[in-house]
One Martini backbone bead per residue (centre of mass of N, CA, C, O) as a GRO file, in nm:
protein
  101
    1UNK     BB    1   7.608   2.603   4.814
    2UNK     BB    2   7.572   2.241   4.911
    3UNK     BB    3   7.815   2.004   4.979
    4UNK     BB    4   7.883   1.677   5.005
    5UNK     BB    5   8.162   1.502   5.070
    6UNK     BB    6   8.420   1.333   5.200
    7UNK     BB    7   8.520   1.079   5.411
    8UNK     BB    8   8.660   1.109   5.752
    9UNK     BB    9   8.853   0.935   5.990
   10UNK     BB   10   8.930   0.965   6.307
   11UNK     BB   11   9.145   0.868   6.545
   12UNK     BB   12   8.841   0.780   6.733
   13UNK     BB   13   8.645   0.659   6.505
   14UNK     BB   14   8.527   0.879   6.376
   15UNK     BB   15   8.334   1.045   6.147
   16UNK     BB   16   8.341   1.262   5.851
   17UNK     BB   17   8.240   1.529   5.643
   18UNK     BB   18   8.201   1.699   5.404
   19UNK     BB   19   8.134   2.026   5.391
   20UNK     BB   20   8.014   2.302   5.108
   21UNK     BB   21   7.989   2.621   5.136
   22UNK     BB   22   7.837   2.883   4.946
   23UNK     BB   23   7.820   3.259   4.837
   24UNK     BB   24   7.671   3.530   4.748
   25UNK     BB   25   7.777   3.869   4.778
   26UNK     BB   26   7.883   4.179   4.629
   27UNK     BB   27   7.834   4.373   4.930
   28UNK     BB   28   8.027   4.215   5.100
   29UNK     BB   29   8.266   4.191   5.417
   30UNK     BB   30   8.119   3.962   5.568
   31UNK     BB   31   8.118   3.616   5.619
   32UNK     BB   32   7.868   3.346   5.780
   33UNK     BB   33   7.846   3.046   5.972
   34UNK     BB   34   7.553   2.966   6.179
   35UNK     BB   35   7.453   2.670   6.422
   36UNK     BB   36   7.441   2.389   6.537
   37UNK     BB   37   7.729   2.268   6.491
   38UNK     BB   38   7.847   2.579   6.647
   39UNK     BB   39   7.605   2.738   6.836
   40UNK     BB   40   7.544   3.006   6.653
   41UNK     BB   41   7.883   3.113   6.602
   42UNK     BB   42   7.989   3.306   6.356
   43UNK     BB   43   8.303   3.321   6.462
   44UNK     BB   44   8.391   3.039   6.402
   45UNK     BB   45   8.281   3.067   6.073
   46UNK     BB   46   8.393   3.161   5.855
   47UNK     BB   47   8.448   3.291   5.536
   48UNK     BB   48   8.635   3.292   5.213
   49UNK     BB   49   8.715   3.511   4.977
   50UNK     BB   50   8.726   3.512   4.618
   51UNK     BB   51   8.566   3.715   4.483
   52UNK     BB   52   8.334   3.867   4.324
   53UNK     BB   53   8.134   3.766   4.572
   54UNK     BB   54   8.273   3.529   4.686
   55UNK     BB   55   8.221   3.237   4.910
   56UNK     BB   56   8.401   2.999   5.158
   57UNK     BB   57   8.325   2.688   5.325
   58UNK     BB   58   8.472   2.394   5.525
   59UNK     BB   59   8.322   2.149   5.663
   60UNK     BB   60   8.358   1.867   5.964
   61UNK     BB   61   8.096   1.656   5.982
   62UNK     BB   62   7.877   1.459   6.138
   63UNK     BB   63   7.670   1.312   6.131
   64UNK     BB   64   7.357   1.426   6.029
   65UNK     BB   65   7.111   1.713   6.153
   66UNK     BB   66   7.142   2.062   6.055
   67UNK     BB   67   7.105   2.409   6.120
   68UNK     BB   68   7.140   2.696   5.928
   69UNK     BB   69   7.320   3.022   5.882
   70UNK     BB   70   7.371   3.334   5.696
   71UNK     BB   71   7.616   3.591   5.786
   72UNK     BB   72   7.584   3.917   5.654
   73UNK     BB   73   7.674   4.168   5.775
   74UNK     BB   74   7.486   4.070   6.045
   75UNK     BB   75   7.299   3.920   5.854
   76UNK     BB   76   7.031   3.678   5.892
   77UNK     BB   77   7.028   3.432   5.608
   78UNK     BB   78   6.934   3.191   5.414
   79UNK     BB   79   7.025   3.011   5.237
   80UNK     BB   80   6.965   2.979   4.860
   81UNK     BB   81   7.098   2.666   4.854
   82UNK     BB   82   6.903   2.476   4.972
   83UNK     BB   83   6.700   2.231   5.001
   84UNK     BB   84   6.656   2.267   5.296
   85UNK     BB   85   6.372   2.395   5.560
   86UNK     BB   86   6.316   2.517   5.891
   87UNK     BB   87   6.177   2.609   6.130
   88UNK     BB   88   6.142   2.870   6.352
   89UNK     BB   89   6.127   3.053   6.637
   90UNK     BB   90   6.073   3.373   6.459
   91UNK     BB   91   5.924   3.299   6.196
   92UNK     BB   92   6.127   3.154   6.036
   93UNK     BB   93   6.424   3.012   5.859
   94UNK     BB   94   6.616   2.725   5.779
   95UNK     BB   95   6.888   2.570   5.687
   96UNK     BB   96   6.909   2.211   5.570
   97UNK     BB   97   7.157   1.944   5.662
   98UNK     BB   98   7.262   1.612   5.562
   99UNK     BB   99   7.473   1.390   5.694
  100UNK     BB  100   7.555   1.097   5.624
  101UNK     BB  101   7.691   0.742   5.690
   0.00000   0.00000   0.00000
């Protein structure tokens, strides 16, 4: 699951949103999320365990569209809880996110 939520502005007077990108998968072991937003990069943004095969991450993201994949054990694959997802290059989709302004 993915929300949009509260809006805050940095001291350079830039906007940014949070994202909650939330994920289940019971017998992982690492999970990360790697996007356009950072360049692709799964060890930038790991996800942290709650428990029970539950990962979570709050990313602050400026207005935009992103395209991101989530990563566990190695294995990406799409958001399963994305609203929207765009073609990729390799034949599969992305998981796609709208930042609102």
């Amino acid at each position: 699951m993915n929300k949009v939520g509260k809006q805050r502005t940095k001291g350079n007077g830039q906007t940014s949103q949070s994202l909650r990108v939330e994920f289940s998968h019971p017998t992982a072991t690492a999970v990360a999320i790697a996007g356009s937003f950072n360049d692709w990069r799964p060890d930038s943004a790991p996800l942290g365990a709650l428990g029970n095969g539950r990962w979570l991450k709050e990313l602050a993201l400026p207005p935009g569209t992103y395209e991101y994949l989530i990563v566990a054990d190695g294995k990406w694959t799409p958001d399963p809880s994305a609203k929207e997802t765009a073609p990729n290059p390799f034949g599969g989709v992305n998981s796609l996110v709208i930042i609102p302004r």
